[in-house]
C-alpha positions, 0 to 999 in steps of 0.5 A: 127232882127231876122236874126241878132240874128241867125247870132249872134248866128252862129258867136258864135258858130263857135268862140267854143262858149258853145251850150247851152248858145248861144242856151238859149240867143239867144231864149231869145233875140227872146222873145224880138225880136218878142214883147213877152217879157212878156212871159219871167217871164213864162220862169222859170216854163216851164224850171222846167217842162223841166227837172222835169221829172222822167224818167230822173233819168234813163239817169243820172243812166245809165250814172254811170253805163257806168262810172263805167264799162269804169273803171273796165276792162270790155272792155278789156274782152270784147274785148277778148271774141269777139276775141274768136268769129271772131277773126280767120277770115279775118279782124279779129280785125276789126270785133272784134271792131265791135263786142265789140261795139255791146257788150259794147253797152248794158253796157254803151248806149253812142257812145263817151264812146265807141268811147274812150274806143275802142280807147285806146285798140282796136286801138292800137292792130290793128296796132300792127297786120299789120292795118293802123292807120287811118283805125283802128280809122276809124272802131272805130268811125263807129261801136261806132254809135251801141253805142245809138241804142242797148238798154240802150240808153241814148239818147233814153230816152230822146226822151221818156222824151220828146215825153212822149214815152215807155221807155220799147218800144223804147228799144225794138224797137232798138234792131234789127235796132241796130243788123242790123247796126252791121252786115251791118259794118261786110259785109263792113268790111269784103269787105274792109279786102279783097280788101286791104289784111288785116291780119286775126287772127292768130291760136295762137292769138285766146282766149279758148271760155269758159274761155273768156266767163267766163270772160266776164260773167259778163258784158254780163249779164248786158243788160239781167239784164235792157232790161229783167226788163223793156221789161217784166214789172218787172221794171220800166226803172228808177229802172232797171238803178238802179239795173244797177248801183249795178250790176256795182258795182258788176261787178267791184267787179269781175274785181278787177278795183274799187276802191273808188277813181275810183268810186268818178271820176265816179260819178263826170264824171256823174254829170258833164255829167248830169248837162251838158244835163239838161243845154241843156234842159233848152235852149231847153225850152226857144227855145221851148217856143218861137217856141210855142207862135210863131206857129211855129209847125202849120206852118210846119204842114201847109207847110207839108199840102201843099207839099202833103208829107205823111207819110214815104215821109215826114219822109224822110224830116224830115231825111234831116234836122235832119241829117243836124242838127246831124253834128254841134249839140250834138244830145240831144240839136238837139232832143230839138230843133227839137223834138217840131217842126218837133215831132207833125207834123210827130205824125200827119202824122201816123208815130209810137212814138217808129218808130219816135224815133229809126229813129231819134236817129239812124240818129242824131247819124250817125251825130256824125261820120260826118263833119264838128263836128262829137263828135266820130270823135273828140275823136277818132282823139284826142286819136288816134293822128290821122288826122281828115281829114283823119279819115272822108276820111277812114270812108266814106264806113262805113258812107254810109252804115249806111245811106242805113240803116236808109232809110231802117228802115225809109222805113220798119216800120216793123223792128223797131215796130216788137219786140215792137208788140211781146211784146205789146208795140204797 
């Protein structure tokens, strides 16, 4: 029975079927399946319990914020203060879309707005100066991974709220893996800028620094503004996204792009965002439920017993399965699914809450880039015009790269726990 709901499930899904509602019935036909129907009546309360969790506020907030920014200029002098940096050298504007995902990584945490933002300006002016298209959408969808791994993090905080983990360690614990991930996809790029001859910025294409920095001031002081807050204990994750919120407003403000009907489709885009992963959530917790009655933690915790895998060894498995996972699931269902089952038995193995999470988070996003889904792939592909296929293909040397980088923070705890140490979240 419990085959023909699996397969039920996957027949759904590949007919574009809703994740969470199949994920929800399917864990529910599972109670009925296994004879726990009884247990459903619990169902309600433990949903509630799901998503009745504080430091969820903070998600929702700093998804606003990231609305209110896409709609008020701020990638567009981001883009140019980064030109004002890189954009003399070979490959100028591919470094430059890198760079800019670095930046306005610290204002919206999620790789799809950044995918979306970039490739309605950064695309366009590649190919204007000499790149093809598919390798400009290429480099876009890659460096949006940045995206989630430079705090604010959405879907850090949703590891938190699951795993009862430091919001305020888990940022810090990005902060390196994520500049690293930039300066890993500006050494590809600059090989591939000198294989295939691309253009290098132009003398009188290059923005006056000071004035650009003026510009993008504003936005740049906004990351200081969280990750200052709740690394240094002044305030708590949910009231720094709040502060966020109003710095947005500000920000917008300076820019000249807000006004009250942009606001409302921002704090529309938010709530539907919003109540989109808190339905994923409440699958979750159905599917969590189950999983809890049935054991099915102790029994990975068992197999993982008998194969003799430990620590960074089993960690690696785990990295198997959740980057499998990350290419046909939106990562915060993938977190809820397998946070509960593979969250317990990794904790158990000696594996750090914060490391966990970084790793997690870095490999499910790299899975937004990838077949046979790939959520920053779709949108860059839709926007750009370009050829999916095509668009994996031209991305290849960049998803590789990213994943000799999650098996070296897999591998090197140390990079990832170290700015938590310095400021004793360990």
């Amino acid at each position: 029975m419990g085959w023909l709901i699996l397969m039920a499930a996957g027949v759904l899904l590949a007919a574009g079927s809703a994740m969470a509602y199949v994920f929800g019935a399917a864990a529910v036909l599972t109670f009925l399946a296994v004879d726990k129907a009884r247990y459903l009546a619990v169902l309600p309360q433990r949903i509630f319990s799901q998503i009745d969790v504080f430091v969820l506020m903070a998600m929702a907030l700093f998804i606003m914020v990231g609305e209110i920014m896409n709609r008020t200029g701020v990638t567009r002098n981001l883009v140019t203060f980064s030109m004002s940096l890189v954009g003399r050298f070979k490959g100028g504007l591919g470094h430059v879309n890198i760079l800019t995902s670095v930046f306005f990584a610290g204002v919206s945490g999620s790789a799809v707005a950044d995918s979306a933002a970039l490739s309605n300006t950064m695309v366009p002016a590649m190919i204007q100066q000499g790149y093809s298209r598919v390798y400009a959408s290429a480099i876009t969808a890659a460096s949006a991974v940045i995206g989630p791994i430079i705090p604010p993090s959405i879907i850090l905080i949703f590891y938190g709220a699951l795993m009862q983990a430091s919001i305020g360690g888990l940022f810090a614990g990005g902060i390196l893996p994520g500049l690293l991930l930039a300066l890993f996809l500006l050494l590809t790029n600059g090989f591939i800028a000198h294989r295939q001859d691309h253009p290098g910025g132009k003398a009188e294409d290059i923005p006056p620094f000071w004035s650009s920095l003026g510009r993008a001031l504003p936005a740049l002081m906004l990351p200081v503004v969280i990750l200052g807050g709740i690394v240094f204990g002044i305030v708590t994750p949910t009231e720094a996204a709040a502060v966020a919120v109003a710095a947005a407003l500000i920000a917008g403000l300076f820019y000249g792009g807000i006004s009250p009907a942009s606001l409302f489709q921002g704090i529309e885009r938010t709530a539907i965002l919003t109540g989109s992963i808190f339905m994923i959530m409440a699958a979750a917790a159905c599917a969590g439920w189950i999983s809890s009655l049935q054991q099915w933690p102790q029994q990975i915790a068992r197999i993982v017993t008998d194969s003799g895998l430990e620590g960074i060894q089993f960690l690696l498995l785990v990295n198997l399965f959740f980057l499998a996972a990350g290419m046909i699931m939106d990562a915060p269902l993938a977190l809820a699914l397998l946070i509960p089952l593979f969250g317990p038995a990794c904790l158990a193995q000696g594996i750090h809450p914060i490391h966990l999470g970084v790793v997690l988070c870095l490999n499910l996003t790299i899975g937004m880039i990838t077949p046979p889904l790939g959520a920053c792939m779709i949108v860059v592909s839709a926007v750009t015009h370009e050829n999916y296929w095509r668009l994996v293909w031209a991305a290849l040397p960049f998803i590789f790269v990213e994943i000799i980088l999650l098996v070296l923070i897999t591998l090197v705890p140390e990079i990832t726990l170290f700015l938590p140490g310095v400021l004793g979240y360990l």
